[in-house]
N, C-alpha and C positions, 0 to 999 in steps of 0.2 A: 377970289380966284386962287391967291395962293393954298389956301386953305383945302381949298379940293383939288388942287394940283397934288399938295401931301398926302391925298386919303388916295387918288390915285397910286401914286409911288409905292406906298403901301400895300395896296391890296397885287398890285403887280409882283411886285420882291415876295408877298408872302401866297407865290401859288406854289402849290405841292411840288415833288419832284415827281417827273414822269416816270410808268413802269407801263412794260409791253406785257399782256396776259390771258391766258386760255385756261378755258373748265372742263373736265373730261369728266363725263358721269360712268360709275358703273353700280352693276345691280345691285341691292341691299340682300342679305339673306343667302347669300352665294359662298360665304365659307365657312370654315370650322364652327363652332356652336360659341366660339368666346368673339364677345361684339368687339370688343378693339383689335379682332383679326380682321374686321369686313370693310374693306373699303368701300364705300359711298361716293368719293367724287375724287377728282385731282386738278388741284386751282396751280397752274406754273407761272411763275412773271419772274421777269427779269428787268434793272435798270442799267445803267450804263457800264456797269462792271462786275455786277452779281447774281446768278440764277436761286429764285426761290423754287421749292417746290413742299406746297400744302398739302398733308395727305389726311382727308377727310373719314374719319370711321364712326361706326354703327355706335362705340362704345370708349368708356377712357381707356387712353392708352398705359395710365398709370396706375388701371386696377387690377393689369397684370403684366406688369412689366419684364417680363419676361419675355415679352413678344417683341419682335428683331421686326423692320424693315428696310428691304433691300432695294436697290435700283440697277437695274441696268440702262446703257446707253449705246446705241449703233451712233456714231459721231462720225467716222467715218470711214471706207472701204477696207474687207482684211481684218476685219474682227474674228474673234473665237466664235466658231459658229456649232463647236462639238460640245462646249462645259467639260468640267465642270462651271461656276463661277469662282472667284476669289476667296471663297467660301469653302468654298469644296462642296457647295450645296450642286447637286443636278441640276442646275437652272440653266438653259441654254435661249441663243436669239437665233436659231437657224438661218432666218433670211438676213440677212445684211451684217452679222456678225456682233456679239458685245467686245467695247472697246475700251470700256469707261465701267467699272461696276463700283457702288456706295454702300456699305452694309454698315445698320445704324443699329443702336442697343439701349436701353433703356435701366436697365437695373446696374448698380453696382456704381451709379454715376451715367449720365446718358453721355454718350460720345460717338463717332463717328468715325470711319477709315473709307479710303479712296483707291481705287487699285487701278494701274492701268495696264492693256492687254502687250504687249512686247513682241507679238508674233507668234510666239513658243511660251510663253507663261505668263503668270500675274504677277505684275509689281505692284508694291506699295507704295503709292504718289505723295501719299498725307495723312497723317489722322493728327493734325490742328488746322483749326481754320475753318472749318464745316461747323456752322450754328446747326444747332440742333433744340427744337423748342416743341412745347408740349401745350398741350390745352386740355380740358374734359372730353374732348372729342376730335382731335388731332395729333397729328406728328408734322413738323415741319423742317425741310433739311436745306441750309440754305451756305452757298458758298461761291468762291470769285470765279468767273465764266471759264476766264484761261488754267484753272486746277481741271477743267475738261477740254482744253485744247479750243474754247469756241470763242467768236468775236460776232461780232456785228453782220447779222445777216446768214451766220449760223443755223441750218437744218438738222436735225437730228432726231431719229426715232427711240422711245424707250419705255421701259416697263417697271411697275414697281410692284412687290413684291409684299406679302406681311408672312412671315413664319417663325416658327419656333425649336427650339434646340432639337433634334432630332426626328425633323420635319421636312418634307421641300417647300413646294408652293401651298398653302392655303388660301390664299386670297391672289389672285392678279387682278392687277387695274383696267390691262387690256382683254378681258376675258369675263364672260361672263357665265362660263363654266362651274357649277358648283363641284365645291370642292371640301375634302374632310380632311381630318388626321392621317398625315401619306408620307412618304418619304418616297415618291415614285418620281421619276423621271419630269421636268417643266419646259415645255418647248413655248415660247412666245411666239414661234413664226411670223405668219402675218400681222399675228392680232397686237399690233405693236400702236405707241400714240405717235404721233409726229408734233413737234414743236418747233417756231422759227426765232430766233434769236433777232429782235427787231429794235434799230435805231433809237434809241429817246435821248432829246433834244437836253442839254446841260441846266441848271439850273439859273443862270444866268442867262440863257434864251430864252427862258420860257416869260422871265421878266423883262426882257425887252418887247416881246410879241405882246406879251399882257399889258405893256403899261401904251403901246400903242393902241391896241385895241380900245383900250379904255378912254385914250386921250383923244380920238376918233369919235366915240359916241358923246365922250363930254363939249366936244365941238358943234358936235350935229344938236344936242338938245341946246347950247349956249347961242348959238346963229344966230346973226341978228332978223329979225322980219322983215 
């Protein structure tokens, strides 16, 4: 009994740590003609103090690194609803306003900056602290909830972006608009994603719940007849 009491403890203590998570698909074939502009899907999770966000493309992001992408965020009321962005790109969120924008870069060293809206102009929040990670077929931008004002329970709609130097939008997440080599005006309006910023339980809960559970069904199968 001791014995399977420890394989219990065990498998209790070593369950993962929980993450809250949503997949947004968009069309393939919908921008510029270089495949690591086209986004394909958007995987967001968050755990108890970090928002990831997976930006899935047609192509590597590192065979032309040159290619930037960006995010906005309506977080919440009172955003810049005219653009530019942080950027100076024309990317604008008409309806509920950008509050939060992340413009991420790839060549020269990958790195990241954070800007937040003040009312009347864009500040720079950060540019340490935002991982920034690459794949053959991804970009991923991941940083602490509160570098965007959010907690537990947190709503917020946003848009992610792929373009390049002297470009606006080529690719939106929200949009399955085809789109080419432009520098013309990006309105996200409606076509924005929504994501909720949801509770996961600490790492030391989840091994409590786990090792009852287990200690439960090693009961029910050990019964006497």
């Amino acid at each position: 009994m001791k014995a399977n009491l420890c394989a219990i403890a065990l498998l209790a203590t070593s369950t993962p740590f929980a993450v809250s998570a949503s997949t947004y698909l968009d069309a393939t074939g919908d921008s510029a003609t270089v495949p690591s502009l086209d986004i394909t899907s958007i995987f967001v999770s968050n755990d108890a103090t970090a928002l990831s966000l997976h930006i899935n493309l047609a192509g590597d992001p590192m065979a032309a690194d040159w290619g930037k992408y960006l995010i906005g965020f309506d977080t919440i009321a009172g955003g810049n609803t005219t653009g530019p962005d942080a950027w100076g790109n024309p990317i604008t969120m008409s309806v509920g306003g950008m509050d939060y924008f992340i413009g991420s870069w790839l060549d020269f060293g990958t790195g990241a900056t954070v800007f937040g809206w003040s009312g009347t102009s864009w500040n720079l929040m950060s540019s340490t602290g935002i991982g920034v990670a690459t794949s053959l077929s991804s970009v991923t931008l991941s940083l602490n909830l509160s570098a965007l004002g959010l907690s537990e329970g947190s709503m917020f709609n946003f848009d992610i972006y792929s373009t390049a130097i002297g470009n606006s939008v080529l690719d939106a997440a929200g949009s399955s608009t085809a789109l080419t080599w432009n520098n013309n005006p990006y309105d996200s309006g409606v076509n924005v994603l929504t994501y909720t910023v949801t509770a996961v339980p600490e790492p030391s809960a989840f091994g409590v719940m786990g090792l009852g559970a287990l200690l439960l069904a090693w009961r029910g199968r050990h019964r006497p007849a």
